[in-house]
N, C-alpha and C positions, 0 to 999 in steps of 0.2 A: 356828674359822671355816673353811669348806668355798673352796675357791676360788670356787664358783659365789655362794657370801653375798660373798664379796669382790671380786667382779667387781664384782658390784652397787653395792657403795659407791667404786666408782672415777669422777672426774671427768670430763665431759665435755667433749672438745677441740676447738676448732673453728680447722679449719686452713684459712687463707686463702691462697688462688692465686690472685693478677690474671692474666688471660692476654692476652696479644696478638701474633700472629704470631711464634708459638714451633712451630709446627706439627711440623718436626724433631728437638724437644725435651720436647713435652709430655708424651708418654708415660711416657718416662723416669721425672721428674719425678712422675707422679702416681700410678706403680707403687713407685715409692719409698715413698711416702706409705702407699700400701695398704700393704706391707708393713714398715709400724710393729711391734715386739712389742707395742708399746700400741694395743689395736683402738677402744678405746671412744672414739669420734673423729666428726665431720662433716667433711666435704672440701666448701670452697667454692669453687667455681671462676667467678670472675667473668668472664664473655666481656667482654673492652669491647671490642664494635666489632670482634672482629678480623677481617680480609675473607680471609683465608685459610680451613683447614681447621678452625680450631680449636674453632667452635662446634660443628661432629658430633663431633670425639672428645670434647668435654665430654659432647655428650649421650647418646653410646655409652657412658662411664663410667658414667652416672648414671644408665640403663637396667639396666648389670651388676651398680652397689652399690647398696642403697640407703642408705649412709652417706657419699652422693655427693650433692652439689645444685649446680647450676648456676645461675648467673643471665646472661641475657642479656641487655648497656646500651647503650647512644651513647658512644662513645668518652669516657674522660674523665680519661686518664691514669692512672698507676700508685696516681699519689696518691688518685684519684676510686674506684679498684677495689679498694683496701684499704680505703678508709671505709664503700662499700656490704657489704664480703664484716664490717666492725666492726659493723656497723645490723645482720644478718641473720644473725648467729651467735646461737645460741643454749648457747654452750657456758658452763663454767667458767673454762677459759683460752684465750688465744688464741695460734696462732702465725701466723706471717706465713712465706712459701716465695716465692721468685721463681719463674717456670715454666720456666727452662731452668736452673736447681739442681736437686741432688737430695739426698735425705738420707740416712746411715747410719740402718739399721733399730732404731737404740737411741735416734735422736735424742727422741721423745717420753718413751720411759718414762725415760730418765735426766734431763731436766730437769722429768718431773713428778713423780717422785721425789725430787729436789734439795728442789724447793718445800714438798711435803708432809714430808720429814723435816725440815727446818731452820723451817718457819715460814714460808717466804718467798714474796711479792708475786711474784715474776718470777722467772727462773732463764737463764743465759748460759753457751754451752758454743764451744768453738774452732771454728774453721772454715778450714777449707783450699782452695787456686786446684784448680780440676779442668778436665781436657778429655776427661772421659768417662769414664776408671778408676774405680777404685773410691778412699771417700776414704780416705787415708794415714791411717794409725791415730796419731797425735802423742799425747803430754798422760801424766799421772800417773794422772789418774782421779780425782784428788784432787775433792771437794766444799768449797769457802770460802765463809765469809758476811761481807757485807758489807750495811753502812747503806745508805740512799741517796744520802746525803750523799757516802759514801766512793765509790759506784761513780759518781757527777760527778768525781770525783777522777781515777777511771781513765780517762776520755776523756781524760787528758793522762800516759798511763804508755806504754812502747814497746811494749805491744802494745792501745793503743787502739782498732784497728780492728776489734777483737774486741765492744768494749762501744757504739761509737757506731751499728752499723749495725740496721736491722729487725729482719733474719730468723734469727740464730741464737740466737733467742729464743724463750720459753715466760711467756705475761704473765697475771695474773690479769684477769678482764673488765673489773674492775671500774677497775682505772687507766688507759684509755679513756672513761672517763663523760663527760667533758668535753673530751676529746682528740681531734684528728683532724689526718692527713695535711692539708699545706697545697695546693691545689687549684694545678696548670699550675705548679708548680715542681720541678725537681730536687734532688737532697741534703734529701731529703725528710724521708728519719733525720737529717738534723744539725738540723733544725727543730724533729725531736718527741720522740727520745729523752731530751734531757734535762731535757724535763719529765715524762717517764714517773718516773725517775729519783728526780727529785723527791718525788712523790707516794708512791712506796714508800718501808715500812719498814723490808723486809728484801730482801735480795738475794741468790740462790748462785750462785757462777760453779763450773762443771763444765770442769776441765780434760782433757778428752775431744775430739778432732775427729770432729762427730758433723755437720757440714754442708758441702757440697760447693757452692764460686761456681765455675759454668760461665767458661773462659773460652772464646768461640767463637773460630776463626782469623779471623772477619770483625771483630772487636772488637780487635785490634790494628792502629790504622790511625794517620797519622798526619793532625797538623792540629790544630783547636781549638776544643771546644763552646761559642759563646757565653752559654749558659743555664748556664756553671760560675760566672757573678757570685750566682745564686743560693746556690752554699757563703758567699761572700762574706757576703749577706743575713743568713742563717739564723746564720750565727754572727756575726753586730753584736748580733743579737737575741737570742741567748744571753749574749752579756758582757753587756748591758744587765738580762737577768733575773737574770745575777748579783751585779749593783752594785746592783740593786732589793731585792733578798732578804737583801744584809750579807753576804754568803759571800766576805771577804776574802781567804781561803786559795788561792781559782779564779783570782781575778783575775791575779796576776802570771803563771801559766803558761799559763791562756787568754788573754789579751793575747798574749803570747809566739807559741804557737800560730798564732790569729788573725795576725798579723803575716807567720809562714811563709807560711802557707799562701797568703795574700794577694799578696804580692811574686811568689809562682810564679804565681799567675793574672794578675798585672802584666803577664810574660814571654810569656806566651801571650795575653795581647790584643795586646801589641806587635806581637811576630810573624807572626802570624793574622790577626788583625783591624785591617783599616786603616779607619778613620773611631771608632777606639774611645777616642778620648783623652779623651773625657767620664768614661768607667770607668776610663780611665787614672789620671789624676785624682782619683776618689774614692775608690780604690785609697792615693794616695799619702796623702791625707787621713786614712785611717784608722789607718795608719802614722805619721803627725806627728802626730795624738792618741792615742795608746795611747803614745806616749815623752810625751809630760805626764799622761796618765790614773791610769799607771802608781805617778808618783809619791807617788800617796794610799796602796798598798800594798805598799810595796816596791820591787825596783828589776829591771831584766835583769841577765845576768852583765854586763860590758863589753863584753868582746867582740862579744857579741848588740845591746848599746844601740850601740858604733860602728858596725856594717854596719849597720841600721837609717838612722843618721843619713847614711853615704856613699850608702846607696839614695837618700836624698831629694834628698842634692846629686849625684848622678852613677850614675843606674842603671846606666851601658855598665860602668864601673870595677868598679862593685861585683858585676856579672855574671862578669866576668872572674876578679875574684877570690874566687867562690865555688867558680867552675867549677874552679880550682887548688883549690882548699879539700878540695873532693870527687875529683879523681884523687888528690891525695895520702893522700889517705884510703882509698882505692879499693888501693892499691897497700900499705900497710899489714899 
């Protein structure tokens, strides 16, 4: 087979870009993208709305390639610009890119590679903090497969934040059929990944850092996003689809999870947000049922079940004594 026959049977990729007032960043970003080793690609770049520059450099791309489409909408969130760029693909797989990320020039063909030699539905490769470098070459290189079953697993392994998020992914079209980003909410990935998850058979994780999250200097700020109770949300409604489904194996370490995570967003409505004791509140509630929840499948360490219990009767105590918890830790 000539390369030119094998071009030809290679799949078509349709890479989604929400944009909005990245204008600094976009470019980056979408010369990345052009400069895939894997060409045979659609580059969607969804304008939502943005009142800066970004709808001409979309359309000055898509002028230059024509492997480039733009769509122009009404603002409607990150979430609303991933579902229009899911409707208007017409590829094989899909990847999702944030537009002030960018990628290693391998990031396509090694997780469409991953998918096609191993069988598998989706393919996940590392991903590294950047502020503009080039990204740090990390990983073995190694290719693992895993169930679906097993990669719900890994959203509670220490390098989770690898498997819960969007974009350092390469997804078949087809596990979207009935999926979509949930509309005016945040932690958007914690809402829909693991039901992607779900629906595959097979999965390769690419231990390669082949994707680059911008951090800006203006994103390190301090204070407190009240729209973070949406992580809150998004995951009540993941332990619920896993007690719904019998996946007894989730439950004690998503509980677990769930509970961390929660008690820090406790911390930050305190602190931040004064009039927020209503959230305060269903906060502590979801913590005093997950310590009875729990009991149908297991238990916490102790440890983990007494702060829990001191959080509920004495948050100031139990802050205190995490915060020692963690310099002693720190100093280790």
């Amino acid at each position: 087979m000539d390369k030119k026959e094998e071009k030809s049977r290679e799949d078509l990729i349709s890479v989604i870009i929400p944009v909005y007032r990245v204008e600094n960043y976009l470019k980056r970003c979408v010369d990345s993208v052009l400069a895939q080793t894997y060409s045979h690609m659609e580059i969607i770049l969804v304008d939502d709305g943005s009142p800066d520059e970004c709808p001409r450099i979309c359309d000055a791309y898509a002028e230059a390639d024509s492997r480039v489409r733009v769509i122009h909408q009404e603002n409607a969130g990150l979430s609303g610009a991933r579902n229009t760029g899911i409707e208007m693909a017409e590829g094989t797989y899909l990847a999702f890119v944030d537009s002030d990320d960018y990628l290693a020039p391998g990031f396509l063909e090694s997780l469409y590679r991953a998918c096609r030699e191993t069988g598998s539905d989706l393919s996940v490769c590392r991903w590294e903090y950047v502020r503009g470098e080039e990204i740090p070459q990390r990983g073995t290189g190694k290719v693992s497969v895993y169930t679906g079953r097993e990669m719900l697993e890994k959203l509670y392994c220490p390098d989770g934040a690898y498997f819960v998020v969007a974009w350092n992914k390469l997804y078949r079209r087809e596990l979207f059929a009935e999926i979509r980003y949930p509309l005016g909410r945040i932690h958007e990935d914690e809402a829909v990944t693991y039901r992607i998850y779900d629906r595959a058979q097979r999965a390769a994780y690419v231990d390669s850092s082949l994707y680059g999250y911008f951090v800006a200097p203006s994103s390190i700020t301090r204070g407190f996003n009240p729209k973070r109770m949406d992580w809150v949300t998004a995951v009540a409604e993941r332990m619920d689809y896993f007690e719904k489904k019998g996946y007894r194996e989730l439950m004690v370490p998503g509980l677990q999870a769930f509970a961390d995570g929660s008690i820090d967003i406790y911390f930050g409505l305190r602190d931040f947000l004064p009039g927020s004791e209503a959230q305060q509140e269903q906060i502590r509630a979801y913590v005093r049922e997950g310590l009875r929840r729990v009991r149908a499948y297991g238990r916490f360490p102790l440890r983990t079940e007494i702060g829990y219990r001191l959080f509920l009767a004495c948050p100031g105590i139990y802050r205190k004594l995490l915060n020692r918890v963690k310099s002693e830790n720190g100093k280790q």
